[in-house]
MIZAGU-34507 format. One record per residue (C-alpha): x, y, z; residue number from 1. Coordinates in steps of 0.02 Angstrom, whole numbers. Example, Ala and Ser with C-alpha at 12.3 -4.5 7.8 and 13.67 -1.06 7.14 Angstrom:
REM residues 2
pt px: 615 py: -225 pz: 390 num: 1
pt px: 684 py: -53 pz: 357 num: 2
END
This chain:
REM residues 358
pt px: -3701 py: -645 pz: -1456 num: 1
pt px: -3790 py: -509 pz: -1544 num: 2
pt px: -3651 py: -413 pz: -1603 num: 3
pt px: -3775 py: -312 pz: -1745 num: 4
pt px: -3922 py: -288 pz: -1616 num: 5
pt px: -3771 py: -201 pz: -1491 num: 6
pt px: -3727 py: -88 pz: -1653 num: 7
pt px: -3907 py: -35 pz: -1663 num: 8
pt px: -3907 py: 15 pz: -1473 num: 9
pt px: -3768 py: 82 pz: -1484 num: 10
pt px: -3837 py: 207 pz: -1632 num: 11
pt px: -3993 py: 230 pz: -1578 num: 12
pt px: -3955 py: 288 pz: -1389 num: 13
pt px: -3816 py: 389 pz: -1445 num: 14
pt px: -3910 py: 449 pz: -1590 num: 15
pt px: -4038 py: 514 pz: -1434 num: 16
pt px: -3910 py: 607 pz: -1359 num: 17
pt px: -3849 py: 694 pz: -1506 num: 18
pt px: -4027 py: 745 pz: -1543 num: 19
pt px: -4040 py: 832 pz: -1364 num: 20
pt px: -3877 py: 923 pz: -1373 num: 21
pt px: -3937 py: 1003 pz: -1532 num: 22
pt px: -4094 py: 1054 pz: -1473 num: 23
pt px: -4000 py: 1128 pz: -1336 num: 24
pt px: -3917 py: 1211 pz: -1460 num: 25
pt px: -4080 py: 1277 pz: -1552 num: 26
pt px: -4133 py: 1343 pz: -1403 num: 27
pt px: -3992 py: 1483 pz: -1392 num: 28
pt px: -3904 py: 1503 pz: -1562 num: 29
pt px: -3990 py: 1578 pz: -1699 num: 30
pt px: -3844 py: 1526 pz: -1803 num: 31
pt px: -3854 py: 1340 pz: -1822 num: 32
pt px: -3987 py: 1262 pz: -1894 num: 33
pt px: -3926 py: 1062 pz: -1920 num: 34
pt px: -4068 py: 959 pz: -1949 num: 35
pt px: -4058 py: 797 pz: -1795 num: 36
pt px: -4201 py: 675 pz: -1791 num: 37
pt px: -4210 py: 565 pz: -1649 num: 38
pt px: -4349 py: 462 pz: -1733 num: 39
pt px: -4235 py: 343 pz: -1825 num: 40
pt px: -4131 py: 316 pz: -1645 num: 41
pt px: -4309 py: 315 pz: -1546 num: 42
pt px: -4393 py: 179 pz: -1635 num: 43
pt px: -4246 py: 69 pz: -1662 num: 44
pt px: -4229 py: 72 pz: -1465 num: 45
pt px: -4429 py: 18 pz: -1475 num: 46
pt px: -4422 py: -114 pz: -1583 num: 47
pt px: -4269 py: -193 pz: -1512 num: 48
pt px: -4343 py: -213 pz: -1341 num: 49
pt px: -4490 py: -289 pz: -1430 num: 50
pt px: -4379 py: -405 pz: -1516 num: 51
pt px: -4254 py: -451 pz: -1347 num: 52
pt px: -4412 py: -504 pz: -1254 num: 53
pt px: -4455 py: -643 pz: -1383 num: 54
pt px: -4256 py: -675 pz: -1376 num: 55
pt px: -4236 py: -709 pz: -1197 num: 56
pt px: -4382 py: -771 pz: -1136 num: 57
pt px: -4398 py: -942 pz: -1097 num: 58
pt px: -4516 py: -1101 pz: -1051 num: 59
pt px: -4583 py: -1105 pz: -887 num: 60
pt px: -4555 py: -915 pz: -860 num: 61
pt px: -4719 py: -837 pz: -754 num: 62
pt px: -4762 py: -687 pz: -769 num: 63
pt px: -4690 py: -623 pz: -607 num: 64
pt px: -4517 py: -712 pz: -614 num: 65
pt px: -4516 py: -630 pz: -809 num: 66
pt px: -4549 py: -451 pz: -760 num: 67
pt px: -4456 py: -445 pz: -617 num: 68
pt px: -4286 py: -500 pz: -740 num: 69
pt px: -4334 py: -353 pz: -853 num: 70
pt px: -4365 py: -238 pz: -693 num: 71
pt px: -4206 py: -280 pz: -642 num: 72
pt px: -4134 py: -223 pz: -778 num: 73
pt px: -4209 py: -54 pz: -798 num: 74
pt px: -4257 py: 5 pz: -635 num: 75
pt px: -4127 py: 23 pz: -517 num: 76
pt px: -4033 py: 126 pz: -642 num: 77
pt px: -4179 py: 242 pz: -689 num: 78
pt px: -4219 py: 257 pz: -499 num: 79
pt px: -4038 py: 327 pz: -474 num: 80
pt px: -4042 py: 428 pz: -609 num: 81
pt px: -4194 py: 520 pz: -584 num: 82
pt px: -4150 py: 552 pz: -381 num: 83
pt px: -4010 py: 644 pz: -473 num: 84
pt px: -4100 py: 729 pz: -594 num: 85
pt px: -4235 py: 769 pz: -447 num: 86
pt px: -4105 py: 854 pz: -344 num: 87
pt px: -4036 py: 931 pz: -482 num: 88
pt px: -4205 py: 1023 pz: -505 num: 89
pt px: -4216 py: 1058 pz: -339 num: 90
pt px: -4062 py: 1136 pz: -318 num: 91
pt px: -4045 py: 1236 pz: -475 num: 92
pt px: -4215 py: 1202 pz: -571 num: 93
pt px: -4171 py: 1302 pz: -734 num: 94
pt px: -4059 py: 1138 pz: -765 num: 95
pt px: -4237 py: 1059 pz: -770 num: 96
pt px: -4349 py: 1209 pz: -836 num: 97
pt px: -4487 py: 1095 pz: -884 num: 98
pt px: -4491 py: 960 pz: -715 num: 99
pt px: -4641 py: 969 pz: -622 num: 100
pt px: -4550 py: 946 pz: -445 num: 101
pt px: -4755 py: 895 pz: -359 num: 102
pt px: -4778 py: 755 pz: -267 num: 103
pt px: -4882 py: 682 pz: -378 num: 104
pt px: -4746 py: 714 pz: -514 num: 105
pt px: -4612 py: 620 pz: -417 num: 106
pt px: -4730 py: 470 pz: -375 num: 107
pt px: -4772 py: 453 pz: -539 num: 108
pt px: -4602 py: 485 pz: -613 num: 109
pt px: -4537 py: 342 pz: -487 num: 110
pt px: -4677 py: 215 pz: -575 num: 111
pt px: -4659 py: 244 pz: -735 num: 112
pt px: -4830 py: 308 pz: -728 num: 113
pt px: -4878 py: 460 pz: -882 num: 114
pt px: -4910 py: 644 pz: -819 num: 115
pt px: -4886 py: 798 pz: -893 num: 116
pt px: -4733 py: 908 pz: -859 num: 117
pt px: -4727 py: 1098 pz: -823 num: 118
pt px: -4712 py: 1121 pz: -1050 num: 119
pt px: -4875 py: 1023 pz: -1061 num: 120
pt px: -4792 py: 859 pz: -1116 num: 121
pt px: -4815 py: 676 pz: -1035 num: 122
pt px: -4636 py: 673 pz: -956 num: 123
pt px: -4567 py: 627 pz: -810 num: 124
pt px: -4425 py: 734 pz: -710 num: 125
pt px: -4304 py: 626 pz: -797 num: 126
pt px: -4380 py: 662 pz: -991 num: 127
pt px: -4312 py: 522 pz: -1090 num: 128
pt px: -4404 py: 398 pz: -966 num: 129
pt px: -4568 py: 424 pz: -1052 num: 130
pt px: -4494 py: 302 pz: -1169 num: 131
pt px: -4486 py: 184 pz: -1004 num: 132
pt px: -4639 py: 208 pz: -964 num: 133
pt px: -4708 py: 131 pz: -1139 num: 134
pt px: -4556 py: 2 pz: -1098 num: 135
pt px: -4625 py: -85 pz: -916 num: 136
pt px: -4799 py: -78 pz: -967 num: 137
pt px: -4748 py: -166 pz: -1146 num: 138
pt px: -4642 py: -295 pz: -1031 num: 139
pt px: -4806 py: -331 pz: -924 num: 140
pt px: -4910 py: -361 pz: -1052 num: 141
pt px: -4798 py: -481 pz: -1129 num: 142
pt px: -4790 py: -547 pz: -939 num: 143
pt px: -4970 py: -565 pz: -948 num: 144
pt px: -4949 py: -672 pz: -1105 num: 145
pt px: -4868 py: -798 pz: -1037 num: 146
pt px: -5015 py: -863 pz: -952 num: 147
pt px: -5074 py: -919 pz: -1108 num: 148
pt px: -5037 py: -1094 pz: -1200 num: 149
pt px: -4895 py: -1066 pz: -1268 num: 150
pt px: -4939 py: -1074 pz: -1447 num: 151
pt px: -5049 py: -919 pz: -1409 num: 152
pt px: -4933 py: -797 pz: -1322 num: 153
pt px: -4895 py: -718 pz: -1452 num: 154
pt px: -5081 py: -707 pz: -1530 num: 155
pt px: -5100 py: -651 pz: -1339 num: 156
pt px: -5007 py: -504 pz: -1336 num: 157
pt px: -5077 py: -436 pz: -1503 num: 158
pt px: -5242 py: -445 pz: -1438 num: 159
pt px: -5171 py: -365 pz: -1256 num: 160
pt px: -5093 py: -220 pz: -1360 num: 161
pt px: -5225 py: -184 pz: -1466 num: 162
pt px: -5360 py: -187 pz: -1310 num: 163
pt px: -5266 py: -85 pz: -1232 num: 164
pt px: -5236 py: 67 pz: -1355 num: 165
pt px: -5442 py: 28 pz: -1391 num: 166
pt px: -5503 py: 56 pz: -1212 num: 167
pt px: -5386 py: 206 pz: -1178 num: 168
pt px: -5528 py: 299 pz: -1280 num: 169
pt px: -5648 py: 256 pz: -1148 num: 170
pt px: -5557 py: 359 pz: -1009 num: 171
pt px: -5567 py: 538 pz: -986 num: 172
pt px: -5448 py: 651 pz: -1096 num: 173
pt px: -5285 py: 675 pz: -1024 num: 174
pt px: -5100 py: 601 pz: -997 num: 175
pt px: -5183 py: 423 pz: -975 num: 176
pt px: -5291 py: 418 pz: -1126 num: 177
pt px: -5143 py: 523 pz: -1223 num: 178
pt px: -5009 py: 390 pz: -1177 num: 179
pt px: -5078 py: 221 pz: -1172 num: 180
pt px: -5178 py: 256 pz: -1334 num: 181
pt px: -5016 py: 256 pz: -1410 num: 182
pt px: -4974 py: 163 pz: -1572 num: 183
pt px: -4809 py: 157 pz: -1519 num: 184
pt px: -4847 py: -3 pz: -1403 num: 185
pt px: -4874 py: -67 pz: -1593 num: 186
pt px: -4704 py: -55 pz: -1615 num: 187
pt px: -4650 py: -163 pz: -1490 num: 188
pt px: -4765 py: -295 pz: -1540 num: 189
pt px: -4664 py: -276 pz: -1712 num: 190
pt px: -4521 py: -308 pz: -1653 num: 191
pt px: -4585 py: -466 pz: -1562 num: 192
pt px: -4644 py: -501 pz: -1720 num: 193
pt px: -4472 py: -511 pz: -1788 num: 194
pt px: -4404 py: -613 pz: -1672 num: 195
pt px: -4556 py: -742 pz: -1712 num: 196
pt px: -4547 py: -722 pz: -1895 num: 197
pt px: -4326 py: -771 pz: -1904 num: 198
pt px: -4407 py: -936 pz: -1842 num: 199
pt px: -4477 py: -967 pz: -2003 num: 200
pt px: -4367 py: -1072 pz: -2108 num: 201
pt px: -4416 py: -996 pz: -2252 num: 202
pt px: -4360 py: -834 pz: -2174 num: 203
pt px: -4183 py: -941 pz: -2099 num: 204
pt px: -4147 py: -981 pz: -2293 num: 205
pt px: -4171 py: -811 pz: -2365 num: 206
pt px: -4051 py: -742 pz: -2250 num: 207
pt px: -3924 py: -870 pz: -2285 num: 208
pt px: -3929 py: -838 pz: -2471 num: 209
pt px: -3903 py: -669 pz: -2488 num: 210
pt px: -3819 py: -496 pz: -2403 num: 211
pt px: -3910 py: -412 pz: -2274 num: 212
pt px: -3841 py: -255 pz: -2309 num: 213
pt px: -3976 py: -205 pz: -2443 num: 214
pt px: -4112 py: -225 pz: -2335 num: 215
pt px: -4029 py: -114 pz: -2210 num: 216
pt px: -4012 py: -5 pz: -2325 num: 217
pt px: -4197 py: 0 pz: -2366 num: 218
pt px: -4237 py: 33 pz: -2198 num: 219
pt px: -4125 py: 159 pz: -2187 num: 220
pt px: -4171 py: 256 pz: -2335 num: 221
pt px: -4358 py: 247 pz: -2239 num: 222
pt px: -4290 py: 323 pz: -2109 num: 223
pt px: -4210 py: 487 pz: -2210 num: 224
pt px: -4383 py: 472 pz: -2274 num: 225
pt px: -4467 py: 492 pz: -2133 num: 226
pt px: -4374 py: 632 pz: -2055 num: 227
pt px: -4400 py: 743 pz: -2185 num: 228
pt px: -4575 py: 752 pz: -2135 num: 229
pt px: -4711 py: 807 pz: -2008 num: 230
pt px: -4811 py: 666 pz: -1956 num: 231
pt px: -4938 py: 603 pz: -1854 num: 232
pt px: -4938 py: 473 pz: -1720 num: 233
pt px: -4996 py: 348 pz: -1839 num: 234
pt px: -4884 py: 423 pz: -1976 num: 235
pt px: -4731 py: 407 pz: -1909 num: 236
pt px: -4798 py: 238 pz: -1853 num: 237
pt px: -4808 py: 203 pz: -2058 num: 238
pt px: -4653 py: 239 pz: -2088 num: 239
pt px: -4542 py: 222 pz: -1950 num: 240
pt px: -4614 py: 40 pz: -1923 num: 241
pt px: -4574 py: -51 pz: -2066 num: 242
pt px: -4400 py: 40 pz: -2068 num: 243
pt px: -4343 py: -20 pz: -1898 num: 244
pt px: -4410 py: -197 pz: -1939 num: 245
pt px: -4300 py: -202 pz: -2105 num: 246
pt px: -4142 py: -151 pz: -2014 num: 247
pt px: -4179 py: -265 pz: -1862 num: 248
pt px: -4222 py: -416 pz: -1985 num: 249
pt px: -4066 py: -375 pz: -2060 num: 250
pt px: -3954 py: -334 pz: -1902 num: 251
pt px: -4030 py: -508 pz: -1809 num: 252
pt px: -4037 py: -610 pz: -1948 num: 253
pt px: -3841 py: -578 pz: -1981 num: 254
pt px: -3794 py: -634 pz: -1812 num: 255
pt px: -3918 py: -781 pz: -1823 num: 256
pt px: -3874 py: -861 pz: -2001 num: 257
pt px: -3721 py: -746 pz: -2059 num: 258
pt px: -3558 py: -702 pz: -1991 num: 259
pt px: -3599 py: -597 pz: -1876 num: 260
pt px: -3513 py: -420 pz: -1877 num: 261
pt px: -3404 py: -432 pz: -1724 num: 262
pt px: -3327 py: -272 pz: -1642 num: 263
pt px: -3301 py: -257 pz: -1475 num: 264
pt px: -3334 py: -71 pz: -1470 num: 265
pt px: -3471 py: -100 pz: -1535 num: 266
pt px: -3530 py: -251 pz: -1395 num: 267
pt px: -3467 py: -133 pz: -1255 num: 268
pt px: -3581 py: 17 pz: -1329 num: 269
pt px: -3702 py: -101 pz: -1318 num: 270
pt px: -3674 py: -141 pz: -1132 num: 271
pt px: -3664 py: 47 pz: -1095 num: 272
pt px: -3817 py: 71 pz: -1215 num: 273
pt px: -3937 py: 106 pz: -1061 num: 274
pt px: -3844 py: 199 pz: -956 num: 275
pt px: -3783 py: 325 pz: -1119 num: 276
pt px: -3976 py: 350 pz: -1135 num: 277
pt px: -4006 py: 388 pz: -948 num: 278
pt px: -3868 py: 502 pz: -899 num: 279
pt px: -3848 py: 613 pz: -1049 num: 280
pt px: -3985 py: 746 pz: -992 num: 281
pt px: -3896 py: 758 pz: -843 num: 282
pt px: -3748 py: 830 pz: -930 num: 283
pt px: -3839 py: 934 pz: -1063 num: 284
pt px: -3896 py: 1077 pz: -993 num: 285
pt px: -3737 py: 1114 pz: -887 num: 286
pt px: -3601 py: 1063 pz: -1010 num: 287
pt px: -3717 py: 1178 pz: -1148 num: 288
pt px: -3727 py: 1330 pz: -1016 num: 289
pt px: -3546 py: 1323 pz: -961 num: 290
pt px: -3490 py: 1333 pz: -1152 num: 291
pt px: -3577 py: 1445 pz: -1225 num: 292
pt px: -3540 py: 1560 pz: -1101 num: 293
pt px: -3344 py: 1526 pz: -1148 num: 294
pt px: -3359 py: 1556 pz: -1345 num: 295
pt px: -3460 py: 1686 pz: -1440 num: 296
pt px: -3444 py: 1567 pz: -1588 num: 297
pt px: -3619 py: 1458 pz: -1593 num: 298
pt px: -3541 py: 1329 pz: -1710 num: 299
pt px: -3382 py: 1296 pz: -1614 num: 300
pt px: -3477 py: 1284 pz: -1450 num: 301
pt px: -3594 py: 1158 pz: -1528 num: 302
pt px: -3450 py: 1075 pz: -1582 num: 303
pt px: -3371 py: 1074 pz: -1390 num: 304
pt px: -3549 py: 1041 pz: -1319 num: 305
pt px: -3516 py: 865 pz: -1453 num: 306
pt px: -3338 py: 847 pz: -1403 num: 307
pt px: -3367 py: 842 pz: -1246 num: 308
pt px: -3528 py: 786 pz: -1177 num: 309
pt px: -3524 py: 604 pz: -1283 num: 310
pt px: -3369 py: 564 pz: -1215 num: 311
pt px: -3400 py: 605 pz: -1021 num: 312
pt px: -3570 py: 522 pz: -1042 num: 313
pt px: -3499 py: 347 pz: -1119 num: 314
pt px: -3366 py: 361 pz: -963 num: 315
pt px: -3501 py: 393 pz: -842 num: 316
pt px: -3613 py: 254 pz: -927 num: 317
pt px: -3464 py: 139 pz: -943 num: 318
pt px: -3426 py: 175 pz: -751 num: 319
pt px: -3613 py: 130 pz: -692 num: 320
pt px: -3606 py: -40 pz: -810 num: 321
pt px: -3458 py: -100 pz: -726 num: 322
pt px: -3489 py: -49 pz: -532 num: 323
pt px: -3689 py: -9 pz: -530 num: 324
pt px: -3784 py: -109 pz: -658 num: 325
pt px: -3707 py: -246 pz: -660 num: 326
pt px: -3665 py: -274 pz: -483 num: 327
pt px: -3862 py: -237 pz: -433 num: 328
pt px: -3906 py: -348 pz: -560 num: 329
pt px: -3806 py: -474 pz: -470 num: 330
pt px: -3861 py: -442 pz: -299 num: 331
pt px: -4058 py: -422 pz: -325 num: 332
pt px: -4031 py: -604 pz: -437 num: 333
pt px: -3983 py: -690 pz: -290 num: 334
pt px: -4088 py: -597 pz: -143 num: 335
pt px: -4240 py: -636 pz: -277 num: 336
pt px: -4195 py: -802 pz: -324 num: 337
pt px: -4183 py: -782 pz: -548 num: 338
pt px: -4080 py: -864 pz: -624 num: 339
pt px: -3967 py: -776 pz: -753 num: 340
pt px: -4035 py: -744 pz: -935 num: 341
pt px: -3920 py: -844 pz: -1065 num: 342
pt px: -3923 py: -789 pz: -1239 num: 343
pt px: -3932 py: -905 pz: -1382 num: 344
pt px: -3784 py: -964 pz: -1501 num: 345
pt px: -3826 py: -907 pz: -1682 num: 346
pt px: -3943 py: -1038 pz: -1792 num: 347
pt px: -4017 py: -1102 pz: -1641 num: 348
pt px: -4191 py: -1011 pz: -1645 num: 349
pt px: -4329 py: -1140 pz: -1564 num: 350
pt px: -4499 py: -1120 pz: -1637 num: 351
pt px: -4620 py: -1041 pz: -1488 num: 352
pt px: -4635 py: -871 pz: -1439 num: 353
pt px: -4469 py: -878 pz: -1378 num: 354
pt px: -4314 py: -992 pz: -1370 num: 355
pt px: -4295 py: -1146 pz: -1283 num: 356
pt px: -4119 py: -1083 pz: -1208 num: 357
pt px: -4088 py: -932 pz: -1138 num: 358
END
């Protein structure tokens, strides 16, 4: 089990919802001014959903029978959420000021496609699932890999990646060209490129020898780095990159080869992980409303806003893991005939793009 890699999930989605409550909180107090970054949170959840595909995939997967585990997994969550979060906007749309409520909008919001939103951005109704969007098209390309040898997947997905950002600049400007010329599907092929690279032995031994913890702490001193500054795509890219892949060598590689750091809060944050990063904006706007009205004091409302809307969203997300997620999973497993996913006991990393158990 992957007790680190359910830390960084964890941190990283709820590090996302702390980072929308306070711009919430920008947006009507003049007061407080505490500097959030959701990069560090953001491309940790990139790079570990790079790194869980090499983890869990296994021989004889196809392409279809792959993507439709990982669809599994995401959709039928995000579909429910966003019917919320689409009635929500229909009902009262200054909970969603920015949702473009079109046709078009919903369609594409439903298939992960990019658009732009009603504040000029390529979201969808439900705003965090832009990240999604980068998420099922980085799952089909690695799909798409495994119709190659198997000794060139990985070299396949690379060269997928990189042709894809490439021939975005050959369509015309907009939310296509914007989003899929993205070097943020470089990320995920980083974090594949951990999970290939703690099959080195060289790698194995290195981690055996010494604490992780320093290298974690490089990465995260990249990240305070980072988020002191304005950067470009690419920029961030720089810096963010080689941050996440430092904390995730050293988060993996102490479950792998280590003892790993067990907690089971931290294992059931990592269960609720998803659903913490899909429900939140449901709660934002309302909770935020509601309690500023009921204090004139900016800090101790964001402090309430804190209190209260972490809490109610890990119930809520806890709630869906136990009677939605998992028992969909379960259901559309058997009506689609996959077999279950089995992780891998630590040390037991099989050279290939991914290992021979799962």
């Amino acid at each position: 089990m992957l007790h680190s890699i359910n830390m960084l999930r964890t941190f990283s989605c709820f590090g996302i919802a702390l980072y929308h409550i306070m711009e919430f909180v920008y947006a009507h107090s003049d007061t407080v001014k505490v500097s959030v970054s959701a990069g560090p949170g953001f491309h940790l959840f990139i790079a570990i959903s790079g790194f869980i595909l090499v983890f869990i995939a296994r021989p004889g997967d196809t392409p279809v029978n792959f993507m439709m585990k990982r669809a599994i997994r995401i959709v039928p969550l995000y579909w429910l959420i966003t019917t919320i979060a689409l009635a929500m906007s229909l009902a009262r749309p200054w909970l969603f000021q920015k949702a473009d409520t079109s046709l078009s909008s919903i369609v594409s919001s439903y298939l992960f496609l990019p658009h732009y939103d009603l504040g000029g951005h390529i979201q969808p109704i439900l705003f965090v699932g832009w990240t999604l969007g980068f998420i099922m098209f980085f799952y089909l390309l690695f799909s798409l890999s495994l119709l190659a040898p198997r000794r060139l997947q990985f070299p396949t997905v690379i060269v997928l990646t990189l042709g894809v950002i490439g021939a975005s600049r050959l369509l015309p400007p907009g939310a296509y060209r914007t989003f899929y010329g993205s070097p943020i599907l470089l990320e995920f092929a980083m974090g594949c490129v951990v999970g290939l690279s703690l099959q080195l032995p060289a790698l194995q031994a290195f981690i055996r020898r010494f604490p992780m913890w320093p290298v974690a702490l490089l990465g995260l001193v990249g990240f305070f780095i980072a988020a002191q500054y304005q950067l470009s795509d690419w920029g961030k890219i720089a810096i963010f990159a080689p941050s996440s892949t430092l904390i995730l060598i050293a988060c993996a590689g102490q479950d792998l080869f280590r003892t790993p750091l067990k907690s089971d809060i931290m294992l059931m944050g990592g269960k609720i992980s998803y659903g913490v990063f899909l429900i939140h904006p449901l709660l934002v706007t309302p909770f935020g409303v509601v309690i500023f009205k009921m204090t004139s004091n900016d800090w101790l409302a964001t402090i309430l806003m804190i209190m209260t809307i972490l809490p109610v969203t890990s119930l809520l997300a806890y709630l869906s893991f136990r009677y939605f997620e998992t028992s969909a999973a379960i259901w559309l497993r058997g009506a689609l005939r996959l077999s279950k996913t089995r992780t891998m006991p630590a040390g037991s990393v099989k050279p290939g793009i991914g290992p021979s158990a799962v």
